[in-house]
C-alpha positions, 0 to 999 in steps of 0.5 A, spaced: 529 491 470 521 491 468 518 490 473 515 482 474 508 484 475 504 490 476 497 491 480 493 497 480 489 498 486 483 503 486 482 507 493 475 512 493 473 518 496 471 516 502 476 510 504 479 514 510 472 515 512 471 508 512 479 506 515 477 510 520 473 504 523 480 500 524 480 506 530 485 511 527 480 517 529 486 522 527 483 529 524 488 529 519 485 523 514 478 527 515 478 535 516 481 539 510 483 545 516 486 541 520 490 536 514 491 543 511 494 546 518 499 540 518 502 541 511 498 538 506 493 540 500 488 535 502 485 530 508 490 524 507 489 516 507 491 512 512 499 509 512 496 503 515 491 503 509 496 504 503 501 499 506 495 493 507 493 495 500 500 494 498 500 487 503 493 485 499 497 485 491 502 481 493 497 477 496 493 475 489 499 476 485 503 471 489 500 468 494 493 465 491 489 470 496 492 465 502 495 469 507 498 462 509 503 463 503 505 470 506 511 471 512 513 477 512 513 485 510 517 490 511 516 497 507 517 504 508 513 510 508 515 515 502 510 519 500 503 520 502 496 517 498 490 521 497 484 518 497 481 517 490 488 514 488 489 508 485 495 505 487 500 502 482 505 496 486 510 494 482 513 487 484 520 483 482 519 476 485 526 474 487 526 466 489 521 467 496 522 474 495 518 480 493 522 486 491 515 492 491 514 499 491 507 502 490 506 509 486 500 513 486 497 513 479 495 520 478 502 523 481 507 518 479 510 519 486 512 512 489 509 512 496 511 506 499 519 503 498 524 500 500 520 494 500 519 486 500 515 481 503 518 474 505 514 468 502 513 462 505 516 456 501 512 451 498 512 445 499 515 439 496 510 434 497 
């Protein structure tokens, strides 16, 4: 089916730069020569980076922006992102469950699968 909603997340040009602060200093989210010596066009993003960007769509879809409301995520690493990208995560929501892949817009190449996140019951005040 459709998905139930879909959120479209920007990155930039210098993201990795800027993930690097979360002390990922590998060479390959950096250095064209080295990115292109591991197998790829181009410098990649971060998977920590995508996966929190993932993380944060279901967050203002689903949960208010309260990370209270969130419990759990477990996801897989599918394809790399360059940065530049935007992000398309597609939900199905499924009681306290969010059923999610996220795409890269400009490839059409899904990046993260076989995902959900658990939400935290309401309350029934």
């Amino acid at each position: 089916r459709a998905p139930d909603s879909v959120v479209e997340i920007p990155t930039s040009k210098t993201q990795a730069h800027i993930y690097r602060l979360s002390g990922d200093y590998n060479p390959l989210h950096i250095q064209q020569d080295f990115a292109m010596m591991s197998g790829f066009k181009e410098p990649i993003l971060h998977g920590l980076c995508s996966y929190g960007m993932t993380a944060r769509a279901v967050l203002k879809q689903y949960c208010d922006n309260d990370p209270k409301q969130f419990r759990m995520i477990k996801a897989r690493f599918a394809k790399p992102v360059i940065p530049g990208d935007t992000l398309v995560v597609e939900m199905w929501k499924e009681g306290d469950k969010v059923i999610l892949q996220t795409k890269s817009k400009s490839s059409g190449a899904v990046c993260i699968n076989n995902a959900y996140v658990m939400l935290n019951p309401k309350s029934k005040m």
